[in-house]
mmJSON file of the N, C-alpha and C atoms, coordinates in Angstrom:
{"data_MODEL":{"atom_site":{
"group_PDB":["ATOM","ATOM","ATOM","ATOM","ATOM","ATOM","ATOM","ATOM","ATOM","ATOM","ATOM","ATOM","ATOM","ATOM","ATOM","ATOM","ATOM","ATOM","ATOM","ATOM","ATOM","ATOM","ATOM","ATOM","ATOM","ATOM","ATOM","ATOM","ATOM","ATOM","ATOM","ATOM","ATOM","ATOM","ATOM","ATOM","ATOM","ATOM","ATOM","ATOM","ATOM","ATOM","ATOM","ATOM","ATOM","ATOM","ATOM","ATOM","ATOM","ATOM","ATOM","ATOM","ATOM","ATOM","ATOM","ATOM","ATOM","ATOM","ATOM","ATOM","ATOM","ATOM","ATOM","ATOM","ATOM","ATOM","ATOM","ATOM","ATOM","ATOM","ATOM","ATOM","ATOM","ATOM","ATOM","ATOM","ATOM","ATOM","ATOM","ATOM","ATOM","ATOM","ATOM","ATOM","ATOM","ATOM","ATOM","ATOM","ATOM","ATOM","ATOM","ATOM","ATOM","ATOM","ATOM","ATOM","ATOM","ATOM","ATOM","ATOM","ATOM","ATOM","ATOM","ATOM","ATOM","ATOM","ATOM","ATOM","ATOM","ATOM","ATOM","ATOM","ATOM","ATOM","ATOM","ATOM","ATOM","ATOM","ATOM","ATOM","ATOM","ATOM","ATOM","ATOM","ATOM","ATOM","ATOM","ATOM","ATOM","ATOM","ATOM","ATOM","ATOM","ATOM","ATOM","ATOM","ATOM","ATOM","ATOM","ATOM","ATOM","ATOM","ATOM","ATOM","ATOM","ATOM","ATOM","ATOM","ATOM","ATOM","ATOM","ATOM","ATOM","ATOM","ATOM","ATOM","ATOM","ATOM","ATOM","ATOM","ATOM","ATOM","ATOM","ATOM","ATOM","ATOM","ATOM","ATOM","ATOM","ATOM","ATOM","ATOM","ATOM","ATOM","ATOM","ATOM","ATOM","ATOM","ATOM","ATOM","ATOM","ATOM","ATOM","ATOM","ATOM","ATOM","ATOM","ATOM","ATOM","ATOM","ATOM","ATOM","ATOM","ATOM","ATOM","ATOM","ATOM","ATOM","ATOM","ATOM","ATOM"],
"id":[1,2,3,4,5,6,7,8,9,10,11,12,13,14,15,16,17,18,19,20,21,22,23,24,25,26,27,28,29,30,31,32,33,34,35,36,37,38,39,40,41,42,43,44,45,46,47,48,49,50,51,52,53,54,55,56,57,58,59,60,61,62,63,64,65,66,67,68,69,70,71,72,73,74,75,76,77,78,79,80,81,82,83,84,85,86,87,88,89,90,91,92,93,94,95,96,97,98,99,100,101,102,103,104,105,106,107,108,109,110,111,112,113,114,115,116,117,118,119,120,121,122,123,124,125,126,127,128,129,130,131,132,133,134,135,136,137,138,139,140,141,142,143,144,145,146,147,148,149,150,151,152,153,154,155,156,157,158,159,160,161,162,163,164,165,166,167,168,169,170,171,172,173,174,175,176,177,178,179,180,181,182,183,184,185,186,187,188,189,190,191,192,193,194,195,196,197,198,199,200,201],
"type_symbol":["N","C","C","N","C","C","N","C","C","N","C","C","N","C","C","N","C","C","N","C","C","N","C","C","N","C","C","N","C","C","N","C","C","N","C","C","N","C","C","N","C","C","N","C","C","N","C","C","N","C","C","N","C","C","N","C","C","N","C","C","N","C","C","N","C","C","N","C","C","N","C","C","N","C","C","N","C","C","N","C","C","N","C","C","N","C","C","N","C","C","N","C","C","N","C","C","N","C","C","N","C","C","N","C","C","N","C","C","N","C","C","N","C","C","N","C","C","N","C","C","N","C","C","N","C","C","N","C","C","N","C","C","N","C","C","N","C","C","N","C","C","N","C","C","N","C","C","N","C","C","N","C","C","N","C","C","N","C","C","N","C","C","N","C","C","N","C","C","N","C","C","N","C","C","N","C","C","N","C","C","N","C","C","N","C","C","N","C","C","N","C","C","N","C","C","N","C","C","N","C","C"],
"label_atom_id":["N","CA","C","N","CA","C","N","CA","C","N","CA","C","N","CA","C","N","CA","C","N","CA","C","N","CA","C","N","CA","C","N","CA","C","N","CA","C","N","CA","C","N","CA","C","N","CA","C","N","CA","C","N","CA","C","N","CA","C","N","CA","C","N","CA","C","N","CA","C","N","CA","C","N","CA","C","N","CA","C","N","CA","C","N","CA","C","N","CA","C","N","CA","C","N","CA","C","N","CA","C","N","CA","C","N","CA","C","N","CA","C","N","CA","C","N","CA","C","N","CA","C","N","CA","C","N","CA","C","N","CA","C","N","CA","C","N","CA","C","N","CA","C","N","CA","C","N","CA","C","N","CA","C","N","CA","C","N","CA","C","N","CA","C","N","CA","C","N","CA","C","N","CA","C","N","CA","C","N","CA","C","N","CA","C","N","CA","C","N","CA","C","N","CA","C","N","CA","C","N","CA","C","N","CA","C","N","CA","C","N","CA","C","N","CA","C","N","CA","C","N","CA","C","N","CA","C","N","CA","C","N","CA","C"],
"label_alt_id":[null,null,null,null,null,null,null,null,null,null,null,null,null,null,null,null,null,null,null,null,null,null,null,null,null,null,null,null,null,null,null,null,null,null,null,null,null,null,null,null,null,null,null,null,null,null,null,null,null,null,null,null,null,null,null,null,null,null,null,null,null,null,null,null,null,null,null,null,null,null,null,null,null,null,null,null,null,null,null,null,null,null,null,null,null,null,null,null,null,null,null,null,null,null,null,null,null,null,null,null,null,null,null,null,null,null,null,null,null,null,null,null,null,null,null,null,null,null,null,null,null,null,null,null,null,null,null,null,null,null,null,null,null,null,null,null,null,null,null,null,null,null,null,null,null,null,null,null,null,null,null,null,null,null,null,null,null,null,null,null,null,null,null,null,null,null,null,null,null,null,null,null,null,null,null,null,null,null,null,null,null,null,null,null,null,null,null,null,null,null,null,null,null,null,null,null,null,null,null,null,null],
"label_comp_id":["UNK","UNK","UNK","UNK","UNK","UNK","UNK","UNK","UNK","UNK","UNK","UNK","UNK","UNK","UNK","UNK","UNK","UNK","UNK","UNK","UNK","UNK","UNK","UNK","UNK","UNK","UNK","UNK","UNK","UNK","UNK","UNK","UNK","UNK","UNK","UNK","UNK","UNK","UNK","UNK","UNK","UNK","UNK","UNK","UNK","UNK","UNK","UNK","UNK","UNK","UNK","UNK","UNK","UNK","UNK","UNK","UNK","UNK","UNK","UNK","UNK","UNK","UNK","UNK","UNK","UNK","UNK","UNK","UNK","UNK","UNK","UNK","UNK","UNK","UNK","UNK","UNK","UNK","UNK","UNK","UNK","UNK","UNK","UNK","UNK","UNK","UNK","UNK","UNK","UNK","UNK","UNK","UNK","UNK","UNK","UNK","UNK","UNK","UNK","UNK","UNK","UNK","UNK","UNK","UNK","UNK","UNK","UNK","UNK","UNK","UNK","UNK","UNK","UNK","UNK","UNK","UNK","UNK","UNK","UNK","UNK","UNK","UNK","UNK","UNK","UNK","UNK","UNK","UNK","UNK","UNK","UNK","UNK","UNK","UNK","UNK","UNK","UNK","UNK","UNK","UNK","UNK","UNK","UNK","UNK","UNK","UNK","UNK","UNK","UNK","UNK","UNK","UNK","UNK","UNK","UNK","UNK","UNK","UNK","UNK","UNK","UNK","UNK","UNK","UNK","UNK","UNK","UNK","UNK","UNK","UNK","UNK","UNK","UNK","UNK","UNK","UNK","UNK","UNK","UNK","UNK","UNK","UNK","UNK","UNK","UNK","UNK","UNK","UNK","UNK","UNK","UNK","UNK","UNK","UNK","UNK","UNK","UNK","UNK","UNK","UNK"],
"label_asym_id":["A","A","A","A","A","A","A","A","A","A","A","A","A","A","A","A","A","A","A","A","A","A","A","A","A","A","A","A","A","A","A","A","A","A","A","A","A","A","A","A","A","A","A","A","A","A","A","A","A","A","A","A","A","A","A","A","A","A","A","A","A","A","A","A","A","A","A","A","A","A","A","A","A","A","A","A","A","A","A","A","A","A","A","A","A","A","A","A","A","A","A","A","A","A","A","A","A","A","A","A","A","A","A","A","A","A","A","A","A","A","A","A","A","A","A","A","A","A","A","A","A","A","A","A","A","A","A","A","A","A","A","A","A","A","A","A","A","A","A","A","A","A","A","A","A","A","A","A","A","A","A","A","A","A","A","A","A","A","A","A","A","A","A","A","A","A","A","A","A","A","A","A","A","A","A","A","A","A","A","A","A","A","A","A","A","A","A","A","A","A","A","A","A","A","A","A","A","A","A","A","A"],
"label_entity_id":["1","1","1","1","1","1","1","1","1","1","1","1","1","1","1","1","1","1","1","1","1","1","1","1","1","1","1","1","1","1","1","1","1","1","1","1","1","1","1","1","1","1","1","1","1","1","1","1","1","1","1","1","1","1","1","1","1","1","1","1","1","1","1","1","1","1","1","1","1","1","1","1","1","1","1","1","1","1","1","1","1","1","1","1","1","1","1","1","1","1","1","1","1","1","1","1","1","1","1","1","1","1","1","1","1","1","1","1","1","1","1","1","1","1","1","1","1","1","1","1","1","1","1","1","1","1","1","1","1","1","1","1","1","1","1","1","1","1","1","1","1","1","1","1","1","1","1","1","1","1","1","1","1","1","1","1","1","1","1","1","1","1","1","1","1","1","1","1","1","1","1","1","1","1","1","1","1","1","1","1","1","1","1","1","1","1","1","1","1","1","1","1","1","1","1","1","1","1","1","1","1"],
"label_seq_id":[1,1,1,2,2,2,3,3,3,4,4,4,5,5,5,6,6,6,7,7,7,8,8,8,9,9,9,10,10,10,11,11,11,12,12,12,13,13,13,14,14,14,15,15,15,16,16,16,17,17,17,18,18,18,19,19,19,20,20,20,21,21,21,22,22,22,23,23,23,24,24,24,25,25,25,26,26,26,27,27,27,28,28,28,29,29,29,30,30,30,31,31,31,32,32,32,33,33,33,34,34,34,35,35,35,36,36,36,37,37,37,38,38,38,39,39,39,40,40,40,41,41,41,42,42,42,43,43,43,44,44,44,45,45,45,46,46,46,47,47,47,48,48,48,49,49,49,50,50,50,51,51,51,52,52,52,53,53,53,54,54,54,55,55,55,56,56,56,57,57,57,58,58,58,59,59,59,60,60,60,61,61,61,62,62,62,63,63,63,64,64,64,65,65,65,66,66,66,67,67,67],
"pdbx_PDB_ins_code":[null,null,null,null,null,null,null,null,null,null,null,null,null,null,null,null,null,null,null,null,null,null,null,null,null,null,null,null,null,null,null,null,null,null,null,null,null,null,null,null,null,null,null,null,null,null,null,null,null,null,null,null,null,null,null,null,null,null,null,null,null,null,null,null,null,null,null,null,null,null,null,null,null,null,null,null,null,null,null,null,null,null,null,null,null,null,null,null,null,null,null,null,null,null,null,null,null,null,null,null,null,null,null,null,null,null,null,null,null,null,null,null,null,null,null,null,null,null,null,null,null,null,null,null,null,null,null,null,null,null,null,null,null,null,null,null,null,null,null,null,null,null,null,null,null,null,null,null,null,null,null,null,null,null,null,null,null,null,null,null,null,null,null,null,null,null,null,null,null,null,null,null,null,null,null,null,null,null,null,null,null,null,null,null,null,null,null,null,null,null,null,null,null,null,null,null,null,null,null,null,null],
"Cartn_x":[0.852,0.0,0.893,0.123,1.387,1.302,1.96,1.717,2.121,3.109,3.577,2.336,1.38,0.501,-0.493,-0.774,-1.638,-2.865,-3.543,-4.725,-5.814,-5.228,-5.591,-5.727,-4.693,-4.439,-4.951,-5.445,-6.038,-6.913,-8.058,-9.174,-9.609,-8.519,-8.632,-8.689,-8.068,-7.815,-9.223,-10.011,-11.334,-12.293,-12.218,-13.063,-13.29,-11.795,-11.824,-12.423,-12.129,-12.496,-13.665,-14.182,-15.741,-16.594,-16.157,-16.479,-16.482,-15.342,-15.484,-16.222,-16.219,-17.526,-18.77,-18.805,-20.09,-20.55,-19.683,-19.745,-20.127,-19.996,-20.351,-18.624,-17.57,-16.394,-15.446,-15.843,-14.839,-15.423,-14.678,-15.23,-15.037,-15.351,-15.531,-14.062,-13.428,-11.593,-10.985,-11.645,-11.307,-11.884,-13.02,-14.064,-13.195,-13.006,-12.023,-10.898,-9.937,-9.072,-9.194,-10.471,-10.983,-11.21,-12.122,-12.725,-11.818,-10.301,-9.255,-8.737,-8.525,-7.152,-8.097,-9.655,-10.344,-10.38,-10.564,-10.281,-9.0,-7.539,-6.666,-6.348,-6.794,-6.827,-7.854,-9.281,-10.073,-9.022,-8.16,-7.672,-6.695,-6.064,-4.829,-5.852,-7.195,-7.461,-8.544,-8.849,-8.934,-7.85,-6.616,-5.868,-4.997,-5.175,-4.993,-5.885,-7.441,-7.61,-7.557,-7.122,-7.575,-6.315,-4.988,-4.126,-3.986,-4.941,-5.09,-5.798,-6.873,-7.941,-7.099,-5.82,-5.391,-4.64,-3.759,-2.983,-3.722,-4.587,-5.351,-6.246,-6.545,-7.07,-5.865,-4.676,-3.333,-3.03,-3.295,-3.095,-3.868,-5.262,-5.728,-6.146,-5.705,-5.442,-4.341,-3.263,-1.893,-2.437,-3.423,-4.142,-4.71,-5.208,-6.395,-5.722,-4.468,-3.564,-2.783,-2.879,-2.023,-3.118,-3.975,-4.652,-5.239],
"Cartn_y":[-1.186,0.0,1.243,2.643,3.997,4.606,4.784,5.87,6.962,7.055,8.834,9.489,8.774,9.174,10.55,11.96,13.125,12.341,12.927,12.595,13.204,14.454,14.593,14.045,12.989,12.176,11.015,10.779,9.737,9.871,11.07,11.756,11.311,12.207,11.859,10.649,9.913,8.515,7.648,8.123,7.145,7.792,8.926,9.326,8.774,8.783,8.496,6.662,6.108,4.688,4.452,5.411,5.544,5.952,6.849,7.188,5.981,5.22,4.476,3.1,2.719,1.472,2.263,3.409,3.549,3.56,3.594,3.554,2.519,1.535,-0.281,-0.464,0.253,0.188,-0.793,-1.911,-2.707,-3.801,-5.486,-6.006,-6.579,-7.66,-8.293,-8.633,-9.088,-8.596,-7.698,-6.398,-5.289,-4.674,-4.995,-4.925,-5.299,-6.579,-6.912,-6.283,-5.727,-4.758,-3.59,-2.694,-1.486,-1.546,-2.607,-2.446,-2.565,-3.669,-3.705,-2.446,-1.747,-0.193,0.826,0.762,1.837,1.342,0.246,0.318,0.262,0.313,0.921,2.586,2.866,4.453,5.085,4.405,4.734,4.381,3.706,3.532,4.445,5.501,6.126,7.209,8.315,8.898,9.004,7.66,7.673,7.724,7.256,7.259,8.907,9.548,11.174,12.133,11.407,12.529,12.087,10.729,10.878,11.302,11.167,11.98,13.572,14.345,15.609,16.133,15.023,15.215,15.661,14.776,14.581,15.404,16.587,17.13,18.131,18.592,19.884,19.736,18.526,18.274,18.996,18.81,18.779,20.749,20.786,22.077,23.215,22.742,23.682,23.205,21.864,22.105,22.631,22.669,23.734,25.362,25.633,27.014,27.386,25.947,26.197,26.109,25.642,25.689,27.036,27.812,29.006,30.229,29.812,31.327,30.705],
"Cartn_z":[0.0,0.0,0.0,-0.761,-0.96,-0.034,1.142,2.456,2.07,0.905,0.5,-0.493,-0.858,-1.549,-0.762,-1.874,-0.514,-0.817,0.261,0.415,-0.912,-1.393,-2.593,-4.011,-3.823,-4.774,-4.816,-3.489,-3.308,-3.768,-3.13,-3.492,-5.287,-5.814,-6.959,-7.699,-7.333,-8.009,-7.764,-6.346,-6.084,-7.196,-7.104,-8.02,-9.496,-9.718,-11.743,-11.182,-10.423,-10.25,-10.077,-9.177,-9.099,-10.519,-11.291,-12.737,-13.303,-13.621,-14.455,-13.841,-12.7,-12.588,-12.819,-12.627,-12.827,-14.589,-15.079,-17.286,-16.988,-16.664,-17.354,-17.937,-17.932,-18.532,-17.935,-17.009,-16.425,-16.695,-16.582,-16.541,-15.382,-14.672,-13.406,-12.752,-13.64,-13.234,-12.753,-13.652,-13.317,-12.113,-12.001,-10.776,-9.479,-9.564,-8.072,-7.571,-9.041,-8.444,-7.726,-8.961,-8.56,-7.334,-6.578,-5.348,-4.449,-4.284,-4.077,-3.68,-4.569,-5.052,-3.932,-4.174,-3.682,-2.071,-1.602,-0.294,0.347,-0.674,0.22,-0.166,-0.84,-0.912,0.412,0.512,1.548,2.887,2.913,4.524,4.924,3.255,3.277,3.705,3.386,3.747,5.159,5.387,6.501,7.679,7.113,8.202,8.083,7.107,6.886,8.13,7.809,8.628,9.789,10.175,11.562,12.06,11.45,12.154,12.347,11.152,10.842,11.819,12.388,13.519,14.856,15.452,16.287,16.453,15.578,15.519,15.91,14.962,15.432,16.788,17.608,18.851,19.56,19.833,20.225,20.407,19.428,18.764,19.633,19.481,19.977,21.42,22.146,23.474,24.245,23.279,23.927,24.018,22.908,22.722,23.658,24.686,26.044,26.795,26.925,28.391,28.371,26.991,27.106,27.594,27.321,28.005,29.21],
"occupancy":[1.0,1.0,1.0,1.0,1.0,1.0,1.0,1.0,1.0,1.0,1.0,1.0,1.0,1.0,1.0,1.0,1.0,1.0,1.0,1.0,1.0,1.0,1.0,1.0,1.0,1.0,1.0,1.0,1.0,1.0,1.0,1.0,1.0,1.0,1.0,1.0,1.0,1.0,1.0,1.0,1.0,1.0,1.0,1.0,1.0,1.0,1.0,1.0,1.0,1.0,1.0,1.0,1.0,1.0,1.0,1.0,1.0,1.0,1.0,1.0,1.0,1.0,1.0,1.0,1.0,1.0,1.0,1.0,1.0,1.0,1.0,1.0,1.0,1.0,1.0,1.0,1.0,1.0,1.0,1.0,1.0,1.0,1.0,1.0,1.0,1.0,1.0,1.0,1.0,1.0,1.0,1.0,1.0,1.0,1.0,1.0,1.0,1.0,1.0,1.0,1.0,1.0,1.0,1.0,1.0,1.0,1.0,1.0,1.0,1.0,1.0,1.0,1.0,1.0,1.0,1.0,1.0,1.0,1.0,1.0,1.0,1.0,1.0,1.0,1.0,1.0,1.0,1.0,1.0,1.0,1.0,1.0,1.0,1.0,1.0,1.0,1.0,1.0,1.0,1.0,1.0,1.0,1.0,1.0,1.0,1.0,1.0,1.0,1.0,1.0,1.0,1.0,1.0,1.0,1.0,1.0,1.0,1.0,1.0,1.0,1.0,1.0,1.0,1.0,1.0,1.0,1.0,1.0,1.0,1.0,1.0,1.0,1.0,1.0,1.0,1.0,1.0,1.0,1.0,1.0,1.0,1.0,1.0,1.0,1.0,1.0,1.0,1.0,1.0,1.0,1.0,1.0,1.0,1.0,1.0,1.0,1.0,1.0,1.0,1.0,1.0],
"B_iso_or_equiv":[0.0,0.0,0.0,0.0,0.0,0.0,0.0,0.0,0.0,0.0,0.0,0.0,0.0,0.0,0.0,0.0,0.0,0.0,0.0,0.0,0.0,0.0,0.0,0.0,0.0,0.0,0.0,0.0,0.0,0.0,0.0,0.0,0.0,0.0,0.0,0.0,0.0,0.0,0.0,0.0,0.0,0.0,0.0,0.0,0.0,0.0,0.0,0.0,0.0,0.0,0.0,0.0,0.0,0.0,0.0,0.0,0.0,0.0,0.0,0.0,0.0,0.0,0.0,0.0,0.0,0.0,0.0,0.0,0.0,0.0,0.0,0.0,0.0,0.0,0.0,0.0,0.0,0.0,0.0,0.0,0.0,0.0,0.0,0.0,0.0,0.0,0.0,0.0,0.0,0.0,0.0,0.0,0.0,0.0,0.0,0.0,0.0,0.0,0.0,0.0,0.0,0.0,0.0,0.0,0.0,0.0,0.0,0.0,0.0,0.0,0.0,0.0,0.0,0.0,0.0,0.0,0.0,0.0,0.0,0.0,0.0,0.0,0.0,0.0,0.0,0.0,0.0,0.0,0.0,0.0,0.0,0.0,0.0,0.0,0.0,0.0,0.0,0.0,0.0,0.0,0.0,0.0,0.0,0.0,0.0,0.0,0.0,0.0,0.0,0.0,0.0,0.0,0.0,0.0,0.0,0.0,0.0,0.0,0.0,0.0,0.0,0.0,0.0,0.0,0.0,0.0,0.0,0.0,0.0,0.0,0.0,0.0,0.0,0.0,0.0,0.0,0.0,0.0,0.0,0.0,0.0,0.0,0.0,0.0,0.0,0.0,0.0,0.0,0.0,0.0,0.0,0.0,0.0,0.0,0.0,0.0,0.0,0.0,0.0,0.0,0.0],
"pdbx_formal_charge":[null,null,null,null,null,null,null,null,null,null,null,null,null,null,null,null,null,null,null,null,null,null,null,null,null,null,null,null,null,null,null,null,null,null,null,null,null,null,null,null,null,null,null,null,null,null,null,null,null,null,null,null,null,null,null,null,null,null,null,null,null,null,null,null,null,null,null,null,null,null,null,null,null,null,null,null,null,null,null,null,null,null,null,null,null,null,null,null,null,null,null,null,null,null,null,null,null,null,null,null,null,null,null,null,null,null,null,null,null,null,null,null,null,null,null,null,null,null,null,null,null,null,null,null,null,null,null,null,null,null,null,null,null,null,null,null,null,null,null,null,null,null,null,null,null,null,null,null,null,null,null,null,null,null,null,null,null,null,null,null,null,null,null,null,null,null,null,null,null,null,null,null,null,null,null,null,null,null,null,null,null,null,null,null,null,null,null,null,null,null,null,null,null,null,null,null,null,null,null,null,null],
"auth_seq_id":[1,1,1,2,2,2,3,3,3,4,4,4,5,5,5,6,6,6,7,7,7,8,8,8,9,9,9,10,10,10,11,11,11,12,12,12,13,13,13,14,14,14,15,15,15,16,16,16,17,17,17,18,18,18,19,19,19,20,20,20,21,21,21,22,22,22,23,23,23,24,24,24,25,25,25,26,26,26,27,27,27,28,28,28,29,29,29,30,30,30,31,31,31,32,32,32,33,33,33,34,34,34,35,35,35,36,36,36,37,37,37,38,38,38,39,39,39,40,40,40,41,41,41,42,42,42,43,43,43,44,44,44,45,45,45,46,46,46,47,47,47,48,48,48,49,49,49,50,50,50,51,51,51,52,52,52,53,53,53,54,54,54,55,55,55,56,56,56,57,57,57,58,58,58,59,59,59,60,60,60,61,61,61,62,62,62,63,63,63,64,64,64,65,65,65,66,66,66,67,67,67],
"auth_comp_id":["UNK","UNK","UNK","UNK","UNK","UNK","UNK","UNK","UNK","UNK","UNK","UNK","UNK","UNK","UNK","UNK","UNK","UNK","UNK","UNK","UNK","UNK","UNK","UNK","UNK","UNK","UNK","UNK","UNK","UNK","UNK","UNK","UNK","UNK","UNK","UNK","UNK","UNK","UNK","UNK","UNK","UNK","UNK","UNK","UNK","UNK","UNK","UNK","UNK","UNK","UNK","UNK","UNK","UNK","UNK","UNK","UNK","UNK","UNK","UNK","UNK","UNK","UNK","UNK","UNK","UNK","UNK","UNK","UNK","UNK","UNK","UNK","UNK","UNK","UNK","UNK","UNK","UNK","UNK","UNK","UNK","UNK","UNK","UNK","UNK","UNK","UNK","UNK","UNK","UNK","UNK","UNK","UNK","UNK","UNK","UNK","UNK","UNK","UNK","UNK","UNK","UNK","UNK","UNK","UNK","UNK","UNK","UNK","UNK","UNK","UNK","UNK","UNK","UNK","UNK","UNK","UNK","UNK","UNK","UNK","UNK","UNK","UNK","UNK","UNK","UNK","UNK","UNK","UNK","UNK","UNK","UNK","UNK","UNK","UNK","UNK","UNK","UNK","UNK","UNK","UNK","UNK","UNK","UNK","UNK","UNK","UNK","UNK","UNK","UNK","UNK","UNK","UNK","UNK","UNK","UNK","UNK","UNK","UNK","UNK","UNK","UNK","UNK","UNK","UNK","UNK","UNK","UNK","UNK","UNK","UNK","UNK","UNK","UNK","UNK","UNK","UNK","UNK","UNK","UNK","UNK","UNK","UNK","UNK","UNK","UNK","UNK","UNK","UNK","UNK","UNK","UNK","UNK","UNK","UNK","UNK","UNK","UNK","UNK","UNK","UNK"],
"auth_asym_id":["A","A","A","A","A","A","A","A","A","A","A","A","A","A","A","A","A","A","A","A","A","A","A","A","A","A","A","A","A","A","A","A","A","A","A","A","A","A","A","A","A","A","A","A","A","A","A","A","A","A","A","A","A","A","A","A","A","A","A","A","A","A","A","A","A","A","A","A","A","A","A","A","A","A","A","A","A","A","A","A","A","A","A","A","A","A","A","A","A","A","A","A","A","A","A","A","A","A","A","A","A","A","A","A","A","A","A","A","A","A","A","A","A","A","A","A","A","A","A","A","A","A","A","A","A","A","A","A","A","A","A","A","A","A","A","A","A","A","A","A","A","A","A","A","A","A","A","A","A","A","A","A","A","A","A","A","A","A","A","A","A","A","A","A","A","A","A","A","A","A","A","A","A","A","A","A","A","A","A","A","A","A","A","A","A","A","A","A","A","A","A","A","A","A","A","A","A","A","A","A","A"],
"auth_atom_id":["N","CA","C","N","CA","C","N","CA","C","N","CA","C","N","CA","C","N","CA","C","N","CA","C","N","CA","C","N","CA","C","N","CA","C","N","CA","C","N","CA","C","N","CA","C","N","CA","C","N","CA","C","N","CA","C","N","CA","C","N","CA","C","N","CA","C","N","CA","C","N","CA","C","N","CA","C","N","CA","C","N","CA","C","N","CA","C","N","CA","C","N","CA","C","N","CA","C","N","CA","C","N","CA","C","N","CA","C","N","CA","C","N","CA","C","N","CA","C","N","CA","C","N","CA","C","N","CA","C","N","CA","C","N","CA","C","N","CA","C","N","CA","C","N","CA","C","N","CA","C","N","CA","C","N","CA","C","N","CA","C","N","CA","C","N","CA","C","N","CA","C","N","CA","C","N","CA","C","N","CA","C","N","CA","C","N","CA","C","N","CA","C","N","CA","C","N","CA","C","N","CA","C","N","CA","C","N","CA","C","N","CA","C","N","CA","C","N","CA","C","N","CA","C","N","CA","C","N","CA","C","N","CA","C"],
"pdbx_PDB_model_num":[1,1,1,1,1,1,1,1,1,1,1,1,1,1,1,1,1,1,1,1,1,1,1,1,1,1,1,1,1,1,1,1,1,1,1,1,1,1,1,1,1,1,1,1,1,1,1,1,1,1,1,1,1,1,1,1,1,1,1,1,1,1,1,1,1,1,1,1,1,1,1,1,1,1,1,1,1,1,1,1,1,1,1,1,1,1,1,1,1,1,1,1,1,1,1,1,1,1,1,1,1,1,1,1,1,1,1,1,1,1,1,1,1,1,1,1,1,1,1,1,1,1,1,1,1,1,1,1,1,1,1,1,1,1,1,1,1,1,1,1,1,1,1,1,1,1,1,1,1,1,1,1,1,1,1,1,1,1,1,1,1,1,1,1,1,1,1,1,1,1,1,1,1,1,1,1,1,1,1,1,1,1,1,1,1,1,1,1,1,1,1,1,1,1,1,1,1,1,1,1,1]
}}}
């Protein structure tokens, strides 16, 4: 799986995958990968934000201990 991949790119890449199962443009081969590729892209941006989540939790509890 690509961990240097942005989350933007990820973004992008589900999308064109999502486009194209939705044509009828794959066939059932292609199907298993797609669904494959798209749930480790879904785990790269899930695991994006939840660190994005945590940082800015972090962030703005140093913000509440400073005032």
């Amino acid at each position: 799986m690509e961990t240097e991949i942005t989350y933007q790119k990820a973004i992008s890449e589900l999308e064109q995958i999502i486009q194209k199962m939705q044509s009828n443009q794959c066939t059932i081969d292609e199907l298993s990968a797609l669904t494959s590729r798209s749930l480790q892209l879904l785990t790269i941006c899930k695991n994006k934000l939840t660190k994005t989540d945590e940082e800015l939790k972090k962030i703005l509890s140093q913000l509440s201990d400073e005032q």
